[in-house]
C-alpha positions as CSV (number, residue, x, y, z in Angstrom):
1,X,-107.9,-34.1,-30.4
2,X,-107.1,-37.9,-30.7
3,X,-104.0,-38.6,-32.7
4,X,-104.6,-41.9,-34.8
5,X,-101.4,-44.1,-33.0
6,X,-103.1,-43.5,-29.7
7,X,-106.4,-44.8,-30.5
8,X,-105.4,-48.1,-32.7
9,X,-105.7,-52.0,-31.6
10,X,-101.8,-52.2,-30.7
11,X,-102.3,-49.1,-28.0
12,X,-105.5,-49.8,-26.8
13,X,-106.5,-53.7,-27.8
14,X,-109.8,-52.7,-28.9
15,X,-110.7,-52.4,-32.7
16,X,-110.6,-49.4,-34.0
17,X,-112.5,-47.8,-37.0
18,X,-111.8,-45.3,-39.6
19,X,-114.6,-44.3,-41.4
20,X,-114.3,-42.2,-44.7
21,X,-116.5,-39.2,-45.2
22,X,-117.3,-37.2,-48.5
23,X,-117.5,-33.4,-48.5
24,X,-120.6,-31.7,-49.7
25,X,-120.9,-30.4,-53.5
26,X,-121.6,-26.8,-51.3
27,X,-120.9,-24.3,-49.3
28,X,-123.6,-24.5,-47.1
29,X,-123.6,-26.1,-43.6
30,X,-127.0,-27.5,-44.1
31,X,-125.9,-29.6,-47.1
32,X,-123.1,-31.4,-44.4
33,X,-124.3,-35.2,-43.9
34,X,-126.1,-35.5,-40.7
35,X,-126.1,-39.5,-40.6
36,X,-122.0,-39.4,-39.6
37,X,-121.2,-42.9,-38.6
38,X,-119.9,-43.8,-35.0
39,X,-116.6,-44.2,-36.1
40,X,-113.1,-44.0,-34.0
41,X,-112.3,-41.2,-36.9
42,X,-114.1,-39.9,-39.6
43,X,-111.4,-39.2,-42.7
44,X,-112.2,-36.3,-44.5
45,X,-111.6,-37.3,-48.6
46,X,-110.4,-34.3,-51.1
47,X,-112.3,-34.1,-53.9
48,X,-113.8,-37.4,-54.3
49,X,-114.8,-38.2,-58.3
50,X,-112.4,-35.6,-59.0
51,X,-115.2,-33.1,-58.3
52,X,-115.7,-29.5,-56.9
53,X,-116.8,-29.7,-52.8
54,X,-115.9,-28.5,-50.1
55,X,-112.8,-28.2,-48.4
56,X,-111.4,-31.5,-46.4
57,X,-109.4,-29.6,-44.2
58,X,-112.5,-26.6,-43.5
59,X,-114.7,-29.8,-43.9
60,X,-112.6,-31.7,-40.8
61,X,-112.9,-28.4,-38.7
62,X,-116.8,-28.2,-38.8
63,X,-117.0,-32.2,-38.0
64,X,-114.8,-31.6,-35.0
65,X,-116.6,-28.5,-33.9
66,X,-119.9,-30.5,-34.1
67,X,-118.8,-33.8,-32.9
68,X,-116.6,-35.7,-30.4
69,X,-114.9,-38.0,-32.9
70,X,-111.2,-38.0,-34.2
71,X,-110.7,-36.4,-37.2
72,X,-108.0,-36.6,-39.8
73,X,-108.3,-35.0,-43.4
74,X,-106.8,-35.4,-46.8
75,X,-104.2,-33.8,-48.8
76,X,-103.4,-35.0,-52.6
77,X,-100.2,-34.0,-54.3
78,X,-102.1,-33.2,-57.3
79,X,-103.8,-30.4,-56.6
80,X,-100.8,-27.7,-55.5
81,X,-97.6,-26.6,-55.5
82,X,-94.7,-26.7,-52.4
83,X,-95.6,-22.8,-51.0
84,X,-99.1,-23.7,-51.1
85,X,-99.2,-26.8,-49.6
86,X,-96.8,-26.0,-46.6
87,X,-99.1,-22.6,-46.1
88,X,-102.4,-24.8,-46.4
89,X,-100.6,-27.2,-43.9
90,X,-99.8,-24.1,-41.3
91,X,-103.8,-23.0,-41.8
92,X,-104.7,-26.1,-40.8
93,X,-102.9,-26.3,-37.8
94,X,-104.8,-23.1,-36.5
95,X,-108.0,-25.2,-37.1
96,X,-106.7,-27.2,-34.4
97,X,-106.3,-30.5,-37.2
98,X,-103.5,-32.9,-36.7
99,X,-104.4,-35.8,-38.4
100,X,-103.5,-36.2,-42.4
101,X,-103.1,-38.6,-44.7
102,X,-101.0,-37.9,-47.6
103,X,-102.0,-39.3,-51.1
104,X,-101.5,-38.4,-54.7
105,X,-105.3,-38.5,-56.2
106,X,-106.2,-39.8,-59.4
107,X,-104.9,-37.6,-62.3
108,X,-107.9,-35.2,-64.6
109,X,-109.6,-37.6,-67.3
110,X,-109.0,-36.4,-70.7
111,X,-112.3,-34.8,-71.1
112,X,-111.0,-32.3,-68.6
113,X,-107.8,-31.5,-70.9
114,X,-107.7,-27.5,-70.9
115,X,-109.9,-27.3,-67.9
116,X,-107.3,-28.6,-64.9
117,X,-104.1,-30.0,-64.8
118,X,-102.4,-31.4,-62.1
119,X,-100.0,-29.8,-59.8
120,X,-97.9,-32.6,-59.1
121,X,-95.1,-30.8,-57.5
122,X,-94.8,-33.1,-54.7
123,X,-95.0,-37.2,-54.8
124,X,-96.4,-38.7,-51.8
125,X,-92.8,-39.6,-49.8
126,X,-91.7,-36.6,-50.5
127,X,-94.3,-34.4,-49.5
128,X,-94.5,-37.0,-46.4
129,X,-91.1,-36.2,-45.7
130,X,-91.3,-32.7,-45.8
131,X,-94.5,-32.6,-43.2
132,X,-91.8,-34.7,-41.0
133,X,-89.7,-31.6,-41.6
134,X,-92.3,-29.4,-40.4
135,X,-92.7,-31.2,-37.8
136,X,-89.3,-30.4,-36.7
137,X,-89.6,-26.3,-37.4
138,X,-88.5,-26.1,-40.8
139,X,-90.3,-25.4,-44.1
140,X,-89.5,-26.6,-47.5
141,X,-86.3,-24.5,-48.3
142,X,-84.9,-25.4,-44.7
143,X,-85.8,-22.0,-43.4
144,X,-87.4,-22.3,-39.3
145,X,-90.5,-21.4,-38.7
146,X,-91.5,-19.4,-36.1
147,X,-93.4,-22.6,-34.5
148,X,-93.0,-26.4,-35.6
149,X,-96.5,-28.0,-36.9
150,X,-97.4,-31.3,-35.1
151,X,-99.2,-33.3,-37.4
152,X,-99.8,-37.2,-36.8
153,X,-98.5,-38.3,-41.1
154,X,-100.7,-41.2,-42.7
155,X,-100.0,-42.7,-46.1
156,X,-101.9,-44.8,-48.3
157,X,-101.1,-48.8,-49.9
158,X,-102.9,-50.8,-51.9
159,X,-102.2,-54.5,-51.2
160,X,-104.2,-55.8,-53.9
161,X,-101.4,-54.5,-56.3
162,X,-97.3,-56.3,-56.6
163,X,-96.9,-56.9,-52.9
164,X,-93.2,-56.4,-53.2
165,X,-93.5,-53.6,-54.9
166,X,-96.2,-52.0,-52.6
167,X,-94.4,-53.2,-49.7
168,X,-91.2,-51.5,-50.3
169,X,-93.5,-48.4,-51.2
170,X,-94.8,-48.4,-47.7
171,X,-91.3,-49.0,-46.5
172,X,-90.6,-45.6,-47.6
173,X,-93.4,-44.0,-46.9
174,X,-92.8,-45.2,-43.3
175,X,-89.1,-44.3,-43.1
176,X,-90.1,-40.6,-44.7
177,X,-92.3,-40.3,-41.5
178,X,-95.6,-41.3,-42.0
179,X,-96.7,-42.7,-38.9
180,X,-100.1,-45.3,-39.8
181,X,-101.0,-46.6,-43.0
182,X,-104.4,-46.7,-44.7
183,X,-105.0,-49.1,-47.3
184,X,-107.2,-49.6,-51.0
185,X,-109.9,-51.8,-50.0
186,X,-109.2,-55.4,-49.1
187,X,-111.7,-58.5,-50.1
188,X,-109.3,-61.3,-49.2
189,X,-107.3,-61.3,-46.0
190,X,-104.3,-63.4,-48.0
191,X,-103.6,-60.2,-50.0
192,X,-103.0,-58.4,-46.6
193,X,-100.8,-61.6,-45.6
194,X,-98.7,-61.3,-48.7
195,X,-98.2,-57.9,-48.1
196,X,-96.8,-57.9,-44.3
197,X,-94.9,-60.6,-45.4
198,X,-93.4,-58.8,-48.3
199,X,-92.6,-55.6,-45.7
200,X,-90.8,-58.0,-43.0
201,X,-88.7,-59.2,-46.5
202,X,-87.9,-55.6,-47.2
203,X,-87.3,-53.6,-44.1
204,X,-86.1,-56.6,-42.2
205,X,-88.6,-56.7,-39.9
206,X,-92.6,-55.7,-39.4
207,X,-94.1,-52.3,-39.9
208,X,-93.5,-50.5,-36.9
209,X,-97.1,-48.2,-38.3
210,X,-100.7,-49.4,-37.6
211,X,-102.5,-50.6,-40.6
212,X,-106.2,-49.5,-41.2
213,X,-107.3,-52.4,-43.9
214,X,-109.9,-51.0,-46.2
215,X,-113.5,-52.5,-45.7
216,X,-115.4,-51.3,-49.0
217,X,-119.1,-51.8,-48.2
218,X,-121.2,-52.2,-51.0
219,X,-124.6,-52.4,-52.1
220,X,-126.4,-53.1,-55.0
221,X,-125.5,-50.2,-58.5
222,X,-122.8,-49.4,-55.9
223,X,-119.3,-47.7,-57.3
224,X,-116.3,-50.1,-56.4
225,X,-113.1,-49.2,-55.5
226,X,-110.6,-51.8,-57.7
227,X,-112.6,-54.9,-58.6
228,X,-115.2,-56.5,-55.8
229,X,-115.3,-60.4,-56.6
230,X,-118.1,-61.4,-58.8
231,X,-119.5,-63.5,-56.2
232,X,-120.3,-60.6,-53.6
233,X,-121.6,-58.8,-56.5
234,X,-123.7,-61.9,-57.3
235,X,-124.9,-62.2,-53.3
236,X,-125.9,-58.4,-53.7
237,X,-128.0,-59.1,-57.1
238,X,-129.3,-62.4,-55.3
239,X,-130.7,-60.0,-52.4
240,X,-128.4,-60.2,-49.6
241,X,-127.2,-57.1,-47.0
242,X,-124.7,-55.3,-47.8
243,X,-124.1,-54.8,-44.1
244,X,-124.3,-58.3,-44.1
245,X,-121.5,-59.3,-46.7
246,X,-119.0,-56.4,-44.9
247,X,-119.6,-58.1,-41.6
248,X,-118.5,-61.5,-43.0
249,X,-115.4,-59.3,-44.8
250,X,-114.7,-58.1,-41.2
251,X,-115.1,-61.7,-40.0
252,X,-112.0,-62.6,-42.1
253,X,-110.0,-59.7,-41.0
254,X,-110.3,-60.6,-37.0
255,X,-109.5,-64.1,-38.7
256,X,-106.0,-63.1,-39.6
257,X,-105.8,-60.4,-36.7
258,X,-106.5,-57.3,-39.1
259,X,-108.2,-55.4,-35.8
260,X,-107.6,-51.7,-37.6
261,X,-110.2,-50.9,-40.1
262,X,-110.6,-47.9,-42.2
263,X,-114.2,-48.2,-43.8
264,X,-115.6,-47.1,-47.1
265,X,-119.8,-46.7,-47.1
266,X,-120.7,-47.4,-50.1
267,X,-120.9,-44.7,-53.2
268,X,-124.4,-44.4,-55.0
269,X,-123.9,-43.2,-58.3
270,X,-124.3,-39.4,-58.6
271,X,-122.0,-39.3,-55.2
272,X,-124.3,-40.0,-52.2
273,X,-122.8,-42.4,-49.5
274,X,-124.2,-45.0,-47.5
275,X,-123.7,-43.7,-44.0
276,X,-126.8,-45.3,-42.5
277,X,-125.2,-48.9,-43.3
278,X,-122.5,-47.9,-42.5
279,X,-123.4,-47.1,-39.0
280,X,-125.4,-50.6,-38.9
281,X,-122.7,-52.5,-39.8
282,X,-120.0,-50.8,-37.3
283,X,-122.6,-51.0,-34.3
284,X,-122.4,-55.0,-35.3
285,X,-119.0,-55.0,-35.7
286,X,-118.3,-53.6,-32.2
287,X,-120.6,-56.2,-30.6
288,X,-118.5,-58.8,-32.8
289,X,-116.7,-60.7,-29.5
């Protein structure tokens, strides 16, 4: 498999693309996506919508069975406590995964009060810090394993939010071990600017991690992440391609020398992606000089 550092712009000066992928509401291989984008990685999500589906990590083993892409998959704090996370994390391992990225999900809404509750045993670092610790041969109460785990750590940032206090976030994340970064989705490249600068203030220098910048295509009735600016939501009302607007997003990002994306097809209401726009706009994007 292809570890995420080895395959970014800084290793290989090429673009590279991360494309996020939704598990099936099933159980069935037929009801896998077969539109899968032709993406650097595809990033299996956990739950997305806070909804029953399949396994990201069982999810991320069929993908790499049927296809020659990277693969990484998704693990939320919320969902389980410290002996089942490390065991999960040792099950994956004999699926042949490496990849993760480490986030803490959105909590239950309160319509689901005395249905689910969240785990929360972990937060993100700390969980991040204790895959590092795997890494090394040791499990959560210091004892050795019989074999370290070898997992490549990625964490998530949202730039859109206090730079400062998002930077020094991803200064520990980084520091706890988490090897790339993944960001929320990212409509102006200043945001991303006042971010890097804010992590140079705080750890004295720049982030030694690649950055994959969120690209959040959209089309029209499309779910957001955060808040799109009215005015792409007023080109997409007018008539204009969504592949069209995320290509002129992607424009800014070469711009300001953001060459790592991690892209978001957009999300139809009831859950269904955009994959086929997805692939139209990354076949562009790789033509992009």
């Amino acid at each position: 498999m292809t570890r995420v550092t080895a395959a970014g712009f800084e290793v290989t000066g090429k673009p590279a693309f991360i494309c996020d992928f939704s598990p099936p509401r099933s159980g069935k291989r037929r009801d896998i996506p077969t539109s899968i984008p032709e993406a650097d990685f595809l990033m299996v999500n956990r739950n997305p919508g806070r909804a029953v589906r399949a396994d990201s990590a069982m999810l991320a083993a069929e993908l790499r069975r049927r296809t020659d892409k990277g693969i990484i998959f998704a693990l939320l704090t919320r969902d389980m406590n410290r002996l089942a996370t490390q065991s999960y994390l040792l099950g994956t391992q004999l699926l042949g995964l490496e990849n993760v990225v480490v986030a803490q999900g959105d909590s239950f809404s309160a319509a689901d009060a005395g249905r689910v509750s969240d785990v929360a045993d972990y937060r993100p670092t700390e969980l991040i810090s204790h895959i590092a610790q795997m890494n090394q041969g040791a499990d959560f109460r210091g004892r050795k394993l019989d074999s370290p785990t070898d997992f490549c750590i990625g964490a998530t940032v949202d730039p859109g939010q206090d730079p400062s206090r998002q930077a020094a976030l991803a200064f520990r994340k980084v520091s706890a071990g988490a090897a790339f970064l993944i960001t929320q989705p990212v409509y102006d490249p200043k945001f991303a600017a006042s971010f890097m600068e804010a992590y140079e203030e705080v750890a004295d220098g720049p982030c030694p991690a690649p950055i994959y910048w969120g690209l959040q295509m959209l089309e029209e009735g499309s779910v957001a992440f955060g808040q799109a600016p009215e005015g792409l939501q007023q080109e997409l009302a007018a008539g204009r391609s969504g592949v069209d607007l995320a290509l002129e997003v992607y424009s800014g990002f070469l711009e300001s020398s953001m060459r790592n994306v991690y892209l978001l097809p957009s999300i139809r209401r009831g859950g269904a992606r955009g994959y086929e726009a997805a692939q139209e706009f990354l076949a562009a994007a790789r033509a992009t000089p």
